[in-house]
C-alpha positions in Angstrom: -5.4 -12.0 2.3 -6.4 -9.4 4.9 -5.3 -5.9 3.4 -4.1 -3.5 6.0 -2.2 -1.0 4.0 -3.1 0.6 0.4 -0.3 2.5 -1.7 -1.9 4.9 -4.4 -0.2 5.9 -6.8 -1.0 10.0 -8.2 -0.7 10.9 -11.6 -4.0 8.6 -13.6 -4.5 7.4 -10.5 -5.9 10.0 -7.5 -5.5 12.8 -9.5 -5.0 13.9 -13.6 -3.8 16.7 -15.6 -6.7 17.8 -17.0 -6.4 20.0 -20.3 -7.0 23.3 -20.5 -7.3 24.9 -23.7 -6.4 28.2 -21.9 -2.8 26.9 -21.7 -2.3 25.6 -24.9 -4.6 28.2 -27.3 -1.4 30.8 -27.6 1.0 28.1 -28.4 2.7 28.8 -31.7 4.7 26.1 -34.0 8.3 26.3 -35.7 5.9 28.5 -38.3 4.6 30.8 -36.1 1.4 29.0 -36.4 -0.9 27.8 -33.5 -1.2 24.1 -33.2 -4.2 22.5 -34.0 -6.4 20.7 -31.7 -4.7 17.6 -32.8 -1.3 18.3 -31.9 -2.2 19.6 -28.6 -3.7 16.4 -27.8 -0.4 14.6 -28.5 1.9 17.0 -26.5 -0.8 16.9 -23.5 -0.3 12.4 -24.0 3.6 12.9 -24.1 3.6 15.2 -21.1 1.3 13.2 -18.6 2.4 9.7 -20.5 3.2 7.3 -17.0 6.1 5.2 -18.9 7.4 4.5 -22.4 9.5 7.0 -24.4 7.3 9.8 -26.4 10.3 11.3 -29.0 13.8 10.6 -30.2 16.2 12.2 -27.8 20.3 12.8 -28.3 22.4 10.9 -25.8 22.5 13.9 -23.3 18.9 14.4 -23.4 18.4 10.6 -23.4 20.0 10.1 -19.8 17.9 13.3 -18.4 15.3 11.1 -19.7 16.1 8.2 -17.8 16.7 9.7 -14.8 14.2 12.3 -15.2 11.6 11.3 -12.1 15.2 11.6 -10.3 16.1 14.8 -10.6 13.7 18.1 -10.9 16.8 19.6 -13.1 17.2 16.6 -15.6 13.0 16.5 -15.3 13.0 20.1 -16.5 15.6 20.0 -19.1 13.9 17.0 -20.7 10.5 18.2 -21.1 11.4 21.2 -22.5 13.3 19.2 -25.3 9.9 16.7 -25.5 8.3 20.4 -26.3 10.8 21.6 -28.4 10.8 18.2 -30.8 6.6 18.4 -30.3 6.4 21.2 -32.0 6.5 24.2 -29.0 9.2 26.2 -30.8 8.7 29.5 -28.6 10.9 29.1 -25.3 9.0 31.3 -22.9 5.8 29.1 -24.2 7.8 25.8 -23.8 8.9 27.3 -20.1 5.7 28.9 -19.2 3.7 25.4 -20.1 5.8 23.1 -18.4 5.4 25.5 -14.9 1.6 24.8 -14.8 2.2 21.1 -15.9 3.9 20.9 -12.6 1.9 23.1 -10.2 -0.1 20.7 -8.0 -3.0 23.3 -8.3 -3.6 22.6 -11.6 -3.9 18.9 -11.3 -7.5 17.7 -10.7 -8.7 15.0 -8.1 -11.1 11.9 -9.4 -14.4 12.0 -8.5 -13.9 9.9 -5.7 -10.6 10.5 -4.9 -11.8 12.0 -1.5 -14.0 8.9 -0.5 -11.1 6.6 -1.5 -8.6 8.3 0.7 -11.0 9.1 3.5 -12.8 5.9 4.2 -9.8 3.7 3.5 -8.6 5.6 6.6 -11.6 5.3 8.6 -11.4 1.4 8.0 -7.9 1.9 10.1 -5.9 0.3 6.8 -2.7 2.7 6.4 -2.5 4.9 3.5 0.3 5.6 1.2 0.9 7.5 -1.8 3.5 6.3 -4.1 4.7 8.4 -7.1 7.0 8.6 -9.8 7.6 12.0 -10.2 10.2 15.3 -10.0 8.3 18.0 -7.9 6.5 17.8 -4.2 2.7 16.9 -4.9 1.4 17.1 -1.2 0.3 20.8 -1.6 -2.5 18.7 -4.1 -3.6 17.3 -1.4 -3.3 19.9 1.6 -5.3 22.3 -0.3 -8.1 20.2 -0.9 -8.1 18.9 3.2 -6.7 15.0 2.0 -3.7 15.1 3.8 -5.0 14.0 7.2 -6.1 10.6 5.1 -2.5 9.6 4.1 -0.7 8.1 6.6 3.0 8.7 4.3 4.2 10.2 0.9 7.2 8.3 -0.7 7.9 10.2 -4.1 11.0 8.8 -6.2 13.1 12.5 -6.6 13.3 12.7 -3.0 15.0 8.8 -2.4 16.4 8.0 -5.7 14.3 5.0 -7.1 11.7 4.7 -9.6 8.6 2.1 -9.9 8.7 -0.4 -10.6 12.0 -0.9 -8.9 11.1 -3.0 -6.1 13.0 -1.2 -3.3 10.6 1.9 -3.4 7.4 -0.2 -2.7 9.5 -1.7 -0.1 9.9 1.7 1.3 6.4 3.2 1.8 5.6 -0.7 3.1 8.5 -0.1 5.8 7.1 3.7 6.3 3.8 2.4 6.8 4.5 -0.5 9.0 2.5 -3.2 6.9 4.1 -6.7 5.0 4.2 -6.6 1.6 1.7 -9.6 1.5 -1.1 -7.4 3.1 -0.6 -4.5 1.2 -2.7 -3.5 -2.0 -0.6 -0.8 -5.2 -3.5 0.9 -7.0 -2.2 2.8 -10.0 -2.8 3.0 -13.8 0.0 1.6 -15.0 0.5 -1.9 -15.1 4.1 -2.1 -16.1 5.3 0.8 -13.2 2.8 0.3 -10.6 2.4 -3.8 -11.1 5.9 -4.0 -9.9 4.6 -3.7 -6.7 3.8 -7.9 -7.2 7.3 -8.9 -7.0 7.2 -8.3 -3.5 3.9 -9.5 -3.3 1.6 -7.1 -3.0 -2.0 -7.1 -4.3 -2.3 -5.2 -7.4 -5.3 -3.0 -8.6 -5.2 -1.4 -12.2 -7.2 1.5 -12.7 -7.9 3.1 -16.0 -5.8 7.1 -16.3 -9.3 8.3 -18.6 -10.6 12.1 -17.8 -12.0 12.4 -14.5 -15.8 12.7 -16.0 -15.6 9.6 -17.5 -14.5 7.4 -14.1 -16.4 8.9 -11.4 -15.8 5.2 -9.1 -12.8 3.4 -10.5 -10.8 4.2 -7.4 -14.0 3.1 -4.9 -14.5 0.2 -7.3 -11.0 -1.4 -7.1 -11.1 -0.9 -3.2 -14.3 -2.8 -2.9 -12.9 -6.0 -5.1 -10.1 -6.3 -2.7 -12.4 -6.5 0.6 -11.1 -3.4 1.5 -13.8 -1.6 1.4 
């Protein structure tokens, strides 16, 4: 199978919210205590967590979690609960943290995020970025000069559908003019981003670790599928 079009997905993916102890070194518990090193590890995994539910939630925070990659107001309200129950009992902490959690400046590109973008595009295969997720992530990419290498963004709070529905893969195929059959999903989550197969795309998983630990994983995947 000749690929001609690559979908990428963002978050563990081309980019990762990388900790920074700046953010979280003022946070203060139900106690007024900080929270440990430990804890903050667990509210960074329930933030950034690609799929799967991370606390118990009510029925009205329950549907906002459902529908959270939806709606940036239901995306909102939810995470500040997941805060709330992880321990962030502070409001203007809770509201201040979940801001730079959803700033695309302070989400870092892989290693080879550029290359992957930038020579899949100079192969002429179509590029597409395909995300789960409740705010506009293209400023991530216009400040660092990637834009000109993706072809189309199709992110799920702007058409209504979530991965790994099969109707938004559909889309970005449509958007980017290439069959299903000749188009490759690389994301880190097999259970979202795999669902790209049901149409029959090719599927590349790629593992969401800190970005110093998998400088090629992006390059690596490209090159098993002959596309680069």
């Amino acid at each position: 199978m000749t690929i001609q079009a690559v979908m990428f997905d963002f978050s563990g993916t081309l980019f990762r919210l990388e900790q920074d102890p700046s953010w979280l070194s003022d946070l203060t518990g139900s106690d007024g205590a900080p929270l440990d090193v430990e804890a903050q590890t667990e509210l960074m995994r329930r933030m950034t967590a690609p799929t799967g539910q991370v606390v118990e939630l009510s029925g009205e925070y329950q549907y906002a979690w459902d529908n959270r990659d939806l709606d940036p107001v239901l995306h909102r309200k939810v995470y500040l609960e997941v805060l709330r129950k992880s321990g962030v009992a502070n409001a203007g902490q809770a509201e201040a943290l979940y801001r730079r959690l959803n700033d695309p400046a302070e989400w870092t590109p892989y290693p080879d995020t550029e290359a992957a973008l930038k020579d899949t595009s100079a192969k002429g295969v179509k590029v597409g970025v395909l995300s789960n997720i409740a705010f506009d992530i293209r400023p991530a990419f216009a400040m660092r000069g990637y834009s000109e290498f993706v072809d189309e963004f199709v992110l799920s709070f702007e058409h209504g559908v979530i991965k790994p529905q099969p109707e938004i893969f559909q889309l970005l195929a449509d958007r980017l003019g290439v069959a299903p059959e000749h188009t490759l999903m690389v994301g880190d989550s097999a259970e979202a981003d795999g669902g790209a197969k049901a149409l029959g795309c090719a599927f590349a998983l790629v593992d969401p670790l800190p970005t110093a630990e998998r400088p090629d994983g992006l390059l690596t995947a490209l090159r098993t599928h002959g596309v680069l």
